[in-house]
N, C-alpha and C positions, 0 to 999 in steps of 0.2 A: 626512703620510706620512713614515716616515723613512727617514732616506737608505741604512741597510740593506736596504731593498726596493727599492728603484732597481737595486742590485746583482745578475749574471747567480748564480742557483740552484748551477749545474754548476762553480764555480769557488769555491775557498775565498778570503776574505781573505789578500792580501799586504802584504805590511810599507810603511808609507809613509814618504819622508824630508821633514821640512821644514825649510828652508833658512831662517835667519833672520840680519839683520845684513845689510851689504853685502857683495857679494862681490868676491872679488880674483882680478885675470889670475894666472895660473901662468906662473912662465918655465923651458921644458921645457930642458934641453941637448937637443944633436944625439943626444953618446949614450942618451938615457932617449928621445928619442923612436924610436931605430930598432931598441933595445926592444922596445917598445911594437907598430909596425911588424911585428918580427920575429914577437909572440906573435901579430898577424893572421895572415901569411901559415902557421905555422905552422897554419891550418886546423882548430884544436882547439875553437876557441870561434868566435861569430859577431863580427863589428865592433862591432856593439853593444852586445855583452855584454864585448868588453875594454873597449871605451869607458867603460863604465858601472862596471868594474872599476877604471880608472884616476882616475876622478872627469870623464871627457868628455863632447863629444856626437861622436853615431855622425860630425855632419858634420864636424866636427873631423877627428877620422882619417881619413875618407876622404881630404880634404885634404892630410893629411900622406903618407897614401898615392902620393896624385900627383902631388905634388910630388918624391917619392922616384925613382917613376918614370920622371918629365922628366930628373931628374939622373942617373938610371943610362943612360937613353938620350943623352940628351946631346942633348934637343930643348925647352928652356929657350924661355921665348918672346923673340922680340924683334922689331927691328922689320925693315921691309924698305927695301931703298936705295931711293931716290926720286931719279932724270932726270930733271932741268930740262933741255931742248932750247930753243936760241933762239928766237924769233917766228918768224924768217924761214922756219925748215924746218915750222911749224905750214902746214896747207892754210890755201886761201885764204877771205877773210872768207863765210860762207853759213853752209846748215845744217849742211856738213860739218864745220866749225869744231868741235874738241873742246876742252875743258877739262884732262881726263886721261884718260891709257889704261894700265889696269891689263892687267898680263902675268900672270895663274898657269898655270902649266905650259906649257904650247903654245896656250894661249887666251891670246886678248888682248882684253880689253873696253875700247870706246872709249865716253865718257861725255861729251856733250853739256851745255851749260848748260842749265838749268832741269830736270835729270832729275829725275823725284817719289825722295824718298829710300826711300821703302818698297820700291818697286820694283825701284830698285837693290840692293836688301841681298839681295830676292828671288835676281837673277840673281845676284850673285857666290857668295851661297850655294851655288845650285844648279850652277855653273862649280866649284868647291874640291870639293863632293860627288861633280861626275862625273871629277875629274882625281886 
């Protein structure tokens, strides 16, 4: 069979590119990329299709997109301070005994030795979603 009968009836042939040879990083400047940025937001074309304009992938930009974002917001990730408290003020040796106690927003989750880790990603997941 040939591979023109594989192909859907109701759609014509579109142009295909073959990439041959190794390929090489691009190194974007800040200006070309917000650019790039600007003709998304400008809402004219799809991400895709500037991407695809520019020699990208859609995930590229989007990337670049929220990275832009973070920066115009001014909410860059980083990390959070970590309190070392003495032994002494930890409770006494039993099951109360915690290891760490994470603070997000007005919740405070106290974490025991041996907590399964799945379970925990569960809850602080679910602690960060509701706060």
């Amino acid at each position: 069979m040939p591979d023109t009968e594989l192909l859907p009836k109701s759609e014509p042939l579109r142009r295909v590119e073959v990439f041959t040879g190794a390929g090489r990083r691009r190194d974007w400047t800040p200006e070309q990329k917000a650019e790039i940025i600007a003709e998304c937001n400008r809402g004219v074309a799809s991400v895709s299709a500037v991407a695809r304009r520019h020699g990208l992938t859609p995930q590229q930009l989007f990337g670049w997109r929220r990275e832009a974002r973070r920066q115009a917001e001014g909410t860059v990730p980083a990390f959070a301070p970590v309190v070392v408290e003495p032994e002494a003020m930890m409770p006494a040796a039993g099951p109360e005994r915690y290891m760490i106690e994470v603070v997000i927003g007005a919740v405070t989750v106290r974490i025991p030795r041996g907590v399964d880790p799945g379970w925990l990603q569960d809850v602080l997941r679910a602690v960060k979603a509701a706060t």
